[in-house]
C-alpha positions as CSV (number, residue, x, y, z in Angstrom):
1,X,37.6,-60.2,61.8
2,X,36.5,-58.5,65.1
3,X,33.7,-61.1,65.2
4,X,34.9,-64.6,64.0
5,X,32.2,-66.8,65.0
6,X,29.3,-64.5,64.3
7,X,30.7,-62.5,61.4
8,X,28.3,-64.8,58.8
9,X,25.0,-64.4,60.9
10,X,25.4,-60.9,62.0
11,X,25.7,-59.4,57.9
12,X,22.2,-58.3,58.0
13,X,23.7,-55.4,60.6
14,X,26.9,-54.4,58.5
15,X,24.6,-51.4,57.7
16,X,23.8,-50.0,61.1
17,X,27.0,-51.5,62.3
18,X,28.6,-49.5,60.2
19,X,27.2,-45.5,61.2
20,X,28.4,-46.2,64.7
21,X,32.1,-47.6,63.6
22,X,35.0,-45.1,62.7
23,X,36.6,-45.0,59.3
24,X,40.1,-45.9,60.7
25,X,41.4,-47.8,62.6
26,X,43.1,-46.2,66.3
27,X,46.3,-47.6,66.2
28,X,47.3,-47.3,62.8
29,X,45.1,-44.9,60.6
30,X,44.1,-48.1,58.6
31,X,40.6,-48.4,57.1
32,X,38.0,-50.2,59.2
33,X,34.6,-51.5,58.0
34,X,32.5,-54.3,58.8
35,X,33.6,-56.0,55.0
36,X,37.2,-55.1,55.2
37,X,40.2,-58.1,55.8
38,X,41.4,-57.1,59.2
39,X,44.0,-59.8,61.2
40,X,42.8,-63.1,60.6
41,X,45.4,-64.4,63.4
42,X,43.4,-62.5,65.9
43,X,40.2,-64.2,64.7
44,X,42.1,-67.3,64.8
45,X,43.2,-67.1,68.0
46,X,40.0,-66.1,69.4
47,X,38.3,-68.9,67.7
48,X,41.2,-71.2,69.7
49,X,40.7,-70.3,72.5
50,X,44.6,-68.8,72.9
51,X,46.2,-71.8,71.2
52,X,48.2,-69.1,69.2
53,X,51.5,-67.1,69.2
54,X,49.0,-63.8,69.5
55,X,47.8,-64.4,72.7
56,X,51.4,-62.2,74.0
57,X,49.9,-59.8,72.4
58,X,47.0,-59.3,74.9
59,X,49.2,-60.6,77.7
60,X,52.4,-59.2,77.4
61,X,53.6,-59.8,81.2
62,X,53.2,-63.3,80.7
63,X,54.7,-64.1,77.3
64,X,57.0,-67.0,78.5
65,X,53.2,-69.0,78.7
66,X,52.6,-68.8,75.4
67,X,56.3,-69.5,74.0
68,X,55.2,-73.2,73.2
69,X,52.9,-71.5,70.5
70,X,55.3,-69.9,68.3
71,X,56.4,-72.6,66.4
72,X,54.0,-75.0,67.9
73,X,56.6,-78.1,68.4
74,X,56.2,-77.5,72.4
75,X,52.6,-77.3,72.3
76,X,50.6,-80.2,73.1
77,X,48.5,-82.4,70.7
78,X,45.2,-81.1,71.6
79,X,46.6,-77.3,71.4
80,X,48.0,-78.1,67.8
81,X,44.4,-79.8,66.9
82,X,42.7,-76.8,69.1
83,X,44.8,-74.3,66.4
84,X,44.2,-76.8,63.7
85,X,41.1,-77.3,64.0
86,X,40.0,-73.1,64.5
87,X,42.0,-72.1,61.2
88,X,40.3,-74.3,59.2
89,X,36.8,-73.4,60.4
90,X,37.5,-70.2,60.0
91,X,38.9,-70.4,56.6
92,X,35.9,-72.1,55.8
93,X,33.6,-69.3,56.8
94,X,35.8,-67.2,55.0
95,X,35.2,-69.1,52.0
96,X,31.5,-69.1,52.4
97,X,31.7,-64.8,53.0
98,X,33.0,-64.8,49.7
99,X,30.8,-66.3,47.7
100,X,32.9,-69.7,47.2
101,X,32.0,-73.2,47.6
């Protein structure tokens, strides 16, 4: 999800959105729509604020910063909650996307 806090509330422009996109992804040749699954640990770890073992993906050069978030045991209490906390709103708006309750 490119856009995890506005993906609900920005539906109405998955049709317009949609002529300006590509078919495929860049990197990898793999489809790309607005309804497609893409990485949900990305979304995650926007919706965190970094609190996630994705954030050496961006920042490469600085990996040893974000170590404590592999496995989070050297993270702190409010960057497990931060994590926590993100997943499960976002699996909740997942959730609602798909029609569940």
């Amino acid at each position: 999800v490119g856009f995890p806090s506005g993906f609900l509330s920005l539906r109405w422009l998955a049709p317009w959105l949609g002529l300006i996109m590509d078919a495929t992804r860049p990197m990898d040749n793999m489809a790309l729509a607005w309804d497609t699954p893409q990485e949900d640990e990305v979304a995650v770890n926007q919706l965190s604020a970094g609190a996630s073992p994705y954030m050496p993906l961006m920042f490469m050069r600085r990996e040893s910063r974000f170590r404590r978030y592999y496995s989070m045991k050297d993270a702190t209490e409010k960057e497990r909650k931060r994590w926590r906390d993100a997943f499960l709103y976002f699996c909740r708006k997942v959730q609602l996307a798909s029609g569940g309750a």
